[in-house]
C-alpha positions as CSV (number, residue, x, y, z in Angstrom):
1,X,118.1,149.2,101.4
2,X,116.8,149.5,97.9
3,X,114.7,146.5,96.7
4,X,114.3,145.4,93.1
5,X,113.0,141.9,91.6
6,X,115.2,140.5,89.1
7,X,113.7,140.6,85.3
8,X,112.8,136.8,85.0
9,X,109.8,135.6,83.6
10,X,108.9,133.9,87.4
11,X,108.1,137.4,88.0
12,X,106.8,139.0,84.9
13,X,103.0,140.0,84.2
14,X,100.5,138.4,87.1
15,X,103.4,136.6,89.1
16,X,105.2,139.4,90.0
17,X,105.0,139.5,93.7
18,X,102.4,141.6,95.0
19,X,103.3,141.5,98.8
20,X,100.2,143.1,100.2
21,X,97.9,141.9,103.0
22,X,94.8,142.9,102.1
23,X,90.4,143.2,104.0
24,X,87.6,143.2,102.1
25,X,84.6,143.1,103.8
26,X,81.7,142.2,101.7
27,X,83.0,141.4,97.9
28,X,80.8,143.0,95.7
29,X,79.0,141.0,93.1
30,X,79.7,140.9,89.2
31,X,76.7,139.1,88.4
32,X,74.6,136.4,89.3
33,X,73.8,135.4,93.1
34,X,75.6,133.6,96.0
35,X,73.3,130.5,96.6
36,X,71.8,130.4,100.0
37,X,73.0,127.3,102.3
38,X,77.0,128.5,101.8
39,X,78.0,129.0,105.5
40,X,81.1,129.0,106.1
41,X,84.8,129.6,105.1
42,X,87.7,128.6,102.7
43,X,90.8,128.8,103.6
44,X,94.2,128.7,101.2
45,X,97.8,129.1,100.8
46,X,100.0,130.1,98.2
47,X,103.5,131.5,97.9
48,X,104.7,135.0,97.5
49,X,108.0,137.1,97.9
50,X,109.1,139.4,100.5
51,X,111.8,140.1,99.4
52,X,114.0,139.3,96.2
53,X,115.5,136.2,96.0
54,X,119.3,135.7,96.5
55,X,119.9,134.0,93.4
56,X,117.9,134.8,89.9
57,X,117.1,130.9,89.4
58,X,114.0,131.1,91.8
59,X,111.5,128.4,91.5
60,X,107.5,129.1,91.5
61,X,107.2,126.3,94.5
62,X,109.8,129.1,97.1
63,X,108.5,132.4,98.9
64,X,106.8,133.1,101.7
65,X,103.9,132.0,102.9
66,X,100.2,134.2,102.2
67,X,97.1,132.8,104.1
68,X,93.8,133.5,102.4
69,X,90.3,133.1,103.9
70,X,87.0,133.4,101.9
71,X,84.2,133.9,104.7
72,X,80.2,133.2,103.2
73,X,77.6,134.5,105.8
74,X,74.0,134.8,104.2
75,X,75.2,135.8,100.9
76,X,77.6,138.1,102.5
77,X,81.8,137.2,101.5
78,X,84.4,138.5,103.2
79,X,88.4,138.2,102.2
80,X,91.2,138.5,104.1
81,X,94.6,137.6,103.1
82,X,97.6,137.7,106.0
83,X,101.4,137.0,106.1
84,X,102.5,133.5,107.4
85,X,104.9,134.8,110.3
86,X,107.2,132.3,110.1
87,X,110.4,132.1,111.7
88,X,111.6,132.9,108.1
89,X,110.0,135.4,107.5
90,X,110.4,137.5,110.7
91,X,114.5,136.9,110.3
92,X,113.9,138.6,107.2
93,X,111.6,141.5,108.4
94,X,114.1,142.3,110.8
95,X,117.0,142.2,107.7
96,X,115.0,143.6,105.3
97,X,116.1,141.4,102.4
98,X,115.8,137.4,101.8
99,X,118.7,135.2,103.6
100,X,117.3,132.0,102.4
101,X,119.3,130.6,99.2
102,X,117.9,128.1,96.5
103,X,115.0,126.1,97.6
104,X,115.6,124.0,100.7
105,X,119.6,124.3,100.2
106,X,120.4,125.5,103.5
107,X,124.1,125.2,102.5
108,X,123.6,128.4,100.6
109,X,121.6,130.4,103.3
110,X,123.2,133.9,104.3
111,X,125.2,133.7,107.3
112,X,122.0,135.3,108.9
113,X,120.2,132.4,108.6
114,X,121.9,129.7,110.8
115,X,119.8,128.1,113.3
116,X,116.4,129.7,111.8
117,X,114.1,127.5,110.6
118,X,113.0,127.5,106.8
119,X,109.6,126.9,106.6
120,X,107.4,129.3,104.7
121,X,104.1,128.2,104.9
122,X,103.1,128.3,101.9
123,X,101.3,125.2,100.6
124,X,98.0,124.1,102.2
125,X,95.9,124.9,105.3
126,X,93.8,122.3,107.6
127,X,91.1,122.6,110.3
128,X,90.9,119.6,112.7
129,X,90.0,119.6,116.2
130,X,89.2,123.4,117.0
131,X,92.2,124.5,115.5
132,X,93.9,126.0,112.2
133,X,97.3,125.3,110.8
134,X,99.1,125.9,107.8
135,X,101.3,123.7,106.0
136,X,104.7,123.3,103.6
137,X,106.1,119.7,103.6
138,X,109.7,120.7,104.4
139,X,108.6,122.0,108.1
140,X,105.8,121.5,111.0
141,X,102.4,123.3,111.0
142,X,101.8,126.9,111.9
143,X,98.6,127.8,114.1
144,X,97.0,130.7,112.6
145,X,93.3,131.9,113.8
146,X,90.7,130.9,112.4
147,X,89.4,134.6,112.0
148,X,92.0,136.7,111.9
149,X,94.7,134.5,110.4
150,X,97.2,136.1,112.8
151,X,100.1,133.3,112.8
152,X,100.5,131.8,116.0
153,X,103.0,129.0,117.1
154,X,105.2,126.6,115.8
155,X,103.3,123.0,116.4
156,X,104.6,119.4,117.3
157,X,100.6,118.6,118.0
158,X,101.7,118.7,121.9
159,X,105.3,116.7,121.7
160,X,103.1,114.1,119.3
161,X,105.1,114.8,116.2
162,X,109.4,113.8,115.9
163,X,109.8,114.0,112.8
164,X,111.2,117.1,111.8
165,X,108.7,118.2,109.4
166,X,104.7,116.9,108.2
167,X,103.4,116.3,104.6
168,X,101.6,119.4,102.6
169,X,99.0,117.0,102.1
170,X,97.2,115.3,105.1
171,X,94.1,113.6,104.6
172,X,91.0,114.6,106.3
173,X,88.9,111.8,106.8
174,X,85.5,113.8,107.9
175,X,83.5,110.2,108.8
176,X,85.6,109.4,111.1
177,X,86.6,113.0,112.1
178,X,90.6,111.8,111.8
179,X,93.5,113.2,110.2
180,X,96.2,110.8,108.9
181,X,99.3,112.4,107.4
182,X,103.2,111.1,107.0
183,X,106.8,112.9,106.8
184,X,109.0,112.1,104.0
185,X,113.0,112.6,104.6
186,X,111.5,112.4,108.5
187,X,114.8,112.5,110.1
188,X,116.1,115.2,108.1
189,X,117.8,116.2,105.0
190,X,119.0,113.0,102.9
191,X,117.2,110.6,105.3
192,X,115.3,107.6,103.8
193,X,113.1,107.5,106.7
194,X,109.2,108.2,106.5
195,X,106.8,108.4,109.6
196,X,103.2,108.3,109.2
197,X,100.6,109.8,111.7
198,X,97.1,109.6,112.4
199,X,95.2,112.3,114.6
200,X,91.9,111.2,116.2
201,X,88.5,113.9,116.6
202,X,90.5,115.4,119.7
203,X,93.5,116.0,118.0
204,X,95.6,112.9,120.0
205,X,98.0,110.8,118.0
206,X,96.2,107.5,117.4
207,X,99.0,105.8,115.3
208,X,102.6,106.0,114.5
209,X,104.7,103.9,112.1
210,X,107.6,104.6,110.2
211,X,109.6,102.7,107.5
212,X,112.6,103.2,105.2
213,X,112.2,104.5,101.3
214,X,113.7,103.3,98.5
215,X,115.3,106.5,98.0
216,X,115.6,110.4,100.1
217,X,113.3,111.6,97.3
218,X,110.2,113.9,97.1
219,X,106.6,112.7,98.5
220,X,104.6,115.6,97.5
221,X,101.1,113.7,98.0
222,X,100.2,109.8,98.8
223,X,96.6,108.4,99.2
224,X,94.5,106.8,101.7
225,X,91.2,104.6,101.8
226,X,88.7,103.1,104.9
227,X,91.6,100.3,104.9
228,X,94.7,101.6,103.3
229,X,97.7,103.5,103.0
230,X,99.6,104.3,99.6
231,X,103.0,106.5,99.2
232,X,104.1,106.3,96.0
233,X,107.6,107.3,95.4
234,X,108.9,109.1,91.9
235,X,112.5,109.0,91.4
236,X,113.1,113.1,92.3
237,X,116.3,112.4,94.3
238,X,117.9,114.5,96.9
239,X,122.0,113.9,97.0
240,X,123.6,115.9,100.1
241,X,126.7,115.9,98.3
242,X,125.1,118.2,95.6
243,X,123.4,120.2,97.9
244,X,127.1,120.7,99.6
245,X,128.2,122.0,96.1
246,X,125.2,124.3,95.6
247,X,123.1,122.6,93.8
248,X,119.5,121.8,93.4
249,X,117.3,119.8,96.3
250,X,116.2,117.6,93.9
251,X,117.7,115.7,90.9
252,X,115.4,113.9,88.5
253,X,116.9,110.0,87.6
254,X,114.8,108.9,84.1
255,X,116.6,105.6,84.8
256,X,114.6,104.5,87.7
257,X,111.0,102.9,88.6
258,X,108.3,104.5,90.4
259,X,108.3,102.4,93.5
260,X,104.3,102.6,95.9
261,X,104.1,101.3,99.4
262,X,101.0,100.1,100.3
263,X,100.4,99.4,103.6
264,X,97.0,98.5,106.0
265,X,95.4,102.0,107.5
266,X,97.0,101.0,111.0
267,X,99.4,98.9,110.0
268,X,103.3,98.5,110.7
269,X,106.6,98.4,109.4
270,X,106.2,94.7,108.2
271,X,103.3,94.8,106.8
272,X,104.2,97.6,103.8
273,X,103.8,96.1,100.4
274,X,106.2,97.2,97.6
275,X,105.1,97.4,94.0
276,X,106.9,99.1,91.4
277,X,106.2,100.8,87.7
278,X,107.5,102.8,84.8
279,X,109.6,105.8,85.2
280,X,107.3,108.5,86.0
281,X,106.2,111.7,88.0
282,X,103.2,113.7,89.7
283,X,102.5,115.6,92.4
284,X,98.8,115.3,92.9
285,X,95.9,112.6,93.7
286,X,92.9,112.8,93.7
287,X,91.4,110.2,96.0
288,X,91.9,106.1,96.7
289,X,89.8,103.4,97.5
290,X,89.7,99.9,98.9
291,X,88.0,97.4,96.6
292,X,88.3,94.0,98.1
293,X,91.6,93.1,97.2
294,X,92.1,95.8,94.8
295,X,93.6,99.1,96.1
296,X,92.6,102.0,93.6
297,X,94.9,105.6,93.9
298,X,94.0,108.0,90.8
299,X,97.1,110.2,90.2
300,X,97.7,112.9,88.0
301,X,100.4,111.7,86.1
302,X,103.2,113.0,84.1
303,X,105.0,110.3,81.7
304,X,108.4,112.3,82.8
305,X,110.0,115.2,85.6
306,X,106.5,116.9,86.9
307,X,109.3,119.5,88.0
308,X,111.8,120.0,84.9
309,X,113.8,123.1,86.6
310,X,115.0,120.4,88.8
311,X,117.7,118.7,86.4
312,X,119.3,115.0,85.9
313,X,122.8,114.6,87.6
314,X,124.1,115.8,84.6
315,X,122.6,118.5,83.9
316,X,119.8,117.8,81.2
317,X,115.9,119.1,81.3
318,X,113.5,116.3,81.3
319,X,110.2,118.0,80.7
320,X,106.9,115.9,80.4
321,X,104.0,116.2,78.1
322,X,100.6,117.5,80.4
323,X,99.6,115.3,82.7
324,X,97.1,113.1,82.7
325,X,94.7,111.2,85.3
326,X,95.4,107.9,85.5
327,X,94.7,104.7,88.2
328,X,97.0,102.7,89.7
329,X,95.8,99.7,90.7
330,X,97.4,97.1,93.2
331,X,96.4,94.0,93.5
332,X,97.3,92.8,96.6
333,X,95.9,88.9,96.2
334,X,97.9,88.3,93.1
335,X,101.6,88.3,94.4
336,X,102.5,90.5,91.9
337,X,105.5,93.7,92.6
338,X,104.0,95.5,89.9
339,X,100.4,97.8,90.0
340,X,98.4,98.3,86.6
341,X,97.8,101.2,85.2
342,X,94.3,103.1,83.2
343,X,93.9,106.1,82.0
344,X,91.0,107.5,83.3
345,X,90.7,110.9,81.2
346,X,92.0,111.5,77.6
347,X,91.8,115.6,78.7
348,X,94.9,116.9,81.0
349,X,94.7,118.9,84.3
350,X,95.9,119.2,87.0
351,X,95.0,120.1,91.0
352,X,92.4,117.4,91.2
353,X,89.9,117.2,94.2
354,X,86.5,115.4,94.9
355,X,83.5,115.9,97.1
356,X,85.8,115.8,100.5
357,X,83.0,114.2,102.3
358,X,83.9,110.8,100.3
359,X,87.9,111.2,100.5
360,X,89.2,107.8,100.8
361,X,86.1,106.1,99.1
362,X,84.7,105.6,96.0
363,X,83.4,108.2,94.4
364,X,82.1,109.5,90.8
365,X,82.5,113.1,90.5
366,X,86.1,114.7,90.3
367,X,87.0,118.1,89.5
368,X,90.0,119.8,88.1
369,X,91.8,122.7,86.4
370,X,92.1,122.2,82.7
371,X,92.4,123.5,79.5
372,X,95.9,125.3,80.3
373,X,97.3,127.2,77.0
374,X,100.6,128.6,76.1
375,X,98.9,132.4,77.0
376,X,98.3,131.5,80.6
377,X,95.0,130.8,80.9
378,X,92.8,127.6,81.4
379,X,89.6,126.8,83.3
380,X,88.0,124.3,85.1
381,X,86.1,120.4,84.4
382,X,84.6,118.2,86.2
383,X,85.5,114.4,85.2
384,X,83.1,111.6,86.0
385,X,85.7,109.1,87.2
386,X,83.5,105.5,85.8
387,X,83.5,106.8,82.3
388,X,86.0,109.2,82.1
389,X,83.4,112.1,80.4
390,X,84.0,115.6,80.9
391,X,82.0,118.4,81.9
392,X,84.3,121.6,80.9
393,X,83.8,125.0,81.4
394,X,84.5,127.1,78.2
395,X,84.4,130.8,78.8
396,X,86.4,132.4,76.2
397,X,88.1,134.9,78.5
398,X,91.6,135.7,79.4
399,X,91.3,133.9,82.8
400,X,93.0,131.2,84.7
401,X,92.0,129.6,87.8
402,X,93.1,128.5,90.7
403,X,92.8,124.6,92.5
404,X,88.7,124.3,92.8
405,X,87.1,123.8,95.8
406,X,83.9,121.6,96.0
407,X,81.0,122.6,98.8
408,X,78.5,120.4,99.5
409,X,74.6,121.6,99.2
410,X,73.6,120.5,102.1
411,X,75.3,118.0,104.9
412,X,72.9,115.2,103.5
413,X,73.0,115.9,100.1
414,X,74.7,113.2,97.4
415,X,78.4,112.6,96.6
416,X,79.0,115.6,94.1
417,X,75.9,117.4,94.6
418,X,77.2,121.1,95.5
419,X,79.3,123.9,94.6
420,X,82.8,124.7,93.3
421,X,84.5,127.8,94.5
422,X,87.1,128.8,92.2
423,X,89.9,132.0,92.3
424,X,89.7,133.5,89.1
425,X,92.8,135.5,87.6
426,X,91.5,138.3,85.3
427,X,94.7,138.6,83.4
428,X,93.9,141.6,81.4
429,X,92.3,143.3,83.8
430,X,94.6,142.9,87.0
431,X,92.2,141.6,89.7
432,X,91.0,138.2,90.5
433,X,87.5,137.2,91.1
434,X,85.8,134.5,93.0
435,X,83.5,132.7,91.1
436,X,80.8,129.9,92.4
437,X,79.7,127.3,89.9
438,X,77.0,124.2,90.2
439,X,79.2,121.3,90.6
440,X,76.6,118.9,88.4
441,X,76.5,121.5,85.6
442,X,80.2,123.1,85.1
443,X,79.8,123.7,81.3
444,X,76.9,126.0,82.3
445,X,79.7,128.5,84.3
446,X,79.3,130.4,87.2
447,X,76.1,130.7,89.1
448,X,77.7,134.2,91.0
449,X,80.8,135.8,90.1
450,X,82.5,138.2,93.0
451,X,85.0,141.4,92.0
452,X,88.0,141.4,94.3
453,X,89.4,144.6,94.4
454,X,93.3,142.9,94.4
455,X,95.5,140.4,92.5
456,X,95.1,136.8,94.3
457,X,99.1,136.3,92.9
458,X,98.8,132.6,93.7
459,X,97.6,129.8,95.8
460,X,98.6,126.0,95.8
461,X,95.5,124.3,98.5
462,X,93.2,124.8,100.9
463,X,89.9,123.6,102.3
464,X,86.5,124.4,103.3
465,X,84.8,124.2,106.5
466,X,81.5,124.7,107.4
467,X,80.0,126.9,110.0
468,X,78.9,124.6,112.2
469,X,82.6,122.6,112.2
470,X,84.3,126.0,112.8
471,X,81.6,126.7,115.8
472,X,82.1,123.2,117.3
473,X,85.7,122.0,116.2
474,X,84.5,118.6,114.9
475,X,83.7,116.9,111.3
476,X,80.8,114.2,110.6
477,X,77.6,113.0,109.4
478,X,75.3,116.2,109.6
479,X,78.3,118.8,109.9
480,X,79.3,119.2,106.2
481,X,76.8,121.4,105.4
């Protein structure tokens, strides 16, 4: 069967699908030097295609899923980038072309497909009690070793898990060594219904509540603190009826409030606290914290559709201008249904992190990628979150980056003191690099940059876990080196 991508721009120039698996044993420096203390690995997802899509209106979100794993040992970096060996993507292998039709429309699947799960894969991957998984919000985790990243099973954490699918983006509180994470649309497609779990340092459910949501909409990422849970809800809408027709999993409705639950860390049903604000979108946070009666979640918000290819219901584009980091603040003393609002950086971005050893608490130090142009590329900042200054990168090359990932300097060592690993895209020169830059000094650029002999096409998250966790399967104080 002959294969051939469509000509669309999805496709063109560095996101055409590169569909290789790759090994590289020891990436060879460009210049500078891997700082000593690094131990340990980083591990991402991204999406690619196996095959061509069925219809020519892809979406940069769909494809499979690729695993990547960046592995420091005394200075020493291997890569390894595998397949996730989905259910999907097997069905396929075995078909030879794609049977999956527009994103998470399984009314247009190919005959092929019925009964097969969808799941790619392709979004995030997490490392929690002893074991690896990777993530897309639409489906449950995948095992995948932790050294090999040969996919394993399908998980329901041991029959903990009834929702049909878990959240892209769990948070890993590494104090407590727990994993809290939620389900949106938790009884399937259409329903209002979100579940929210929490995974204790063995991997046992500790919690479980679920409540109803305003709308079956999209929950790409919510927020947590020491005493807190927030789920904000953006009015991307999915309508079964449409999907019936052929449409579009999502539809975006300018006409309605961004609605936030907020809701005690192990709290119930009743106790959820609804606040509402203007018509907005995002997909990202960065972190949340409790402050006495004050909740704080930084988002990084679009003042429209984060996702303009998915349409109003009657048919317009509502694009957004870049987004910007902002603070939503709830105060739950006061009474009040709605949360304020502060921009916390004048300069847009997007992908936010922090220091993951302070997720859920106040911290000063985030970091970003910024400075995106109309050519493709942009870099990366680092935004002190009191003042709002930023510490920007400038290095007047044809390169993009991918989401940043901070690593401590030691296990002790202060909130933001560390490193950022960062994938670089060399656009005019067809390979990515890996580049390592001092977290407290971003503007100075990378302390050690690292060839890689392929095209890292894409990659949406990941995380980084440190020798010692990976050796004895648990987070906390003195294991974040």
């Amino acid at each position: 069967m002959e294969i051939q991508f469509p000509e669309i721009q999805l496709y063109q120039g560095w996101g055409k699908p590169l569909r290789t698996e790759s090994t590289v044993d020891g990436l060879e420096l460009v210049s500078g030097h891997v700082p000593e203390g690094i131990q340990g690995t980083w591990y991402r997802a991204g999406p690619d295609r196996q095959y061509p899509s069925m219809f020519r209106d892809d979406v940069f979100v769909d494809g499979e899923g690729m695993a990547h794993l960046f592995r420091f040992d005394g200075g020493h970096v291997t890569y390894v980038s595998r397949w996730v060996r989905t259910a999907r993507f097997l069905a396929q292998e075995q078909a030879r072309r794609s049977l999956f039709g527009r994103y998470r429309n399984r009314y247009n699947d190919a005959p092929e497909a019925s009964g097969i799960n969808g799941g790619t894969g392709n979004t995030n991957m997490l490392f929690h009690a002893g074991k690896l998984t990777v993530l897309k919000e639409d489906d449950l985790p995948y095992e995948m070793d932790p050294d090999t990243l040969a996919t394993g099973p399908r998980t329901d954490l041991n029959g903990a898990v009834t929702a049909v699918s878990l959240s892209a983006h769990p948070k890993l509180d590494q104090q407590r060594d727990e994993v809290i994470t939620y389900s949106f649309q938790a009884r399937g497609t259409g329903s209002r219904d979100i579940a929210i779990y929490i995974f204790g340092p063995d991997g046992s459910k500790q919690h479980e509540v679920w409540f109803e949501a305003p709308w079956a909409g999209v929950v790409h990422d919510f927020g947590v603190t020491e005493e807190h849970i927030i789920i904000p809800f953006f009015p991307l809408i999915t309508d079964v009826e449409v999907l019936k027709k052929g449409g579009s999993f999502y539809q975006w409705h300018d006409d309605k409030p961004v609605h936030v639950a907020v809701l005690p860390r192990r709290g119930t049903a009743a106790q959820v606290r609804w606040f509402e604000g203007p018509t907005a979108s995002a997909g990202h946070m960065m972190n949340a914290y409790t402050d006495g009666t004050d909740v704080h979640l930084d988002v990084v918000l679009y003042a429209g559709n984060c996702f303009p290819f998915f349409l109003t219901p009657d048919g317009r584009v509502c694009d957004s201008p870049p987004p910007l980091l902002t603070r939503f603040t709830f105060d739950l003393a006061s009474g009040s249904k709605h949360y304020a609002q502060r921009r916390v950086c004048d300069r847009p971005g997007e992908m936010p992190r922090t220091d993951d050893r302070y997720q859920g608490r106040h911290c000063r130090n985030g970091f970003m990628i910024m400075g995106r142009s109309p050519a493709g590329t942009s870099s990366v900042g680092r935004i002190d979150l009191d003042t709002g200054a930023v510490d920007y990168w400038e290095h007047g090359e044809r390169l993009s980056v991918h989401e940043p990932q901070f690593v401590p300097r030691s296990p002790d060592s202060p909130e933001g003191d560390g490193w950022l690993l960062v994938i670089l895209n060399c656009l005019d020169r067809g390979h990515s690099e890996l580049a390592i830059l001092d977290a407290g000094r971003v503007a100075a650029g990378p302390v050690a940059r690292l060839h890689l002999p392929v095209r890292v096409r894409s990659t949406f998250h990941g995380n980084w876990v440190p020798e010692q966790v990976l050796r004895n399967g648990r987070f906390g104080a003195g294991d974040n080196s």
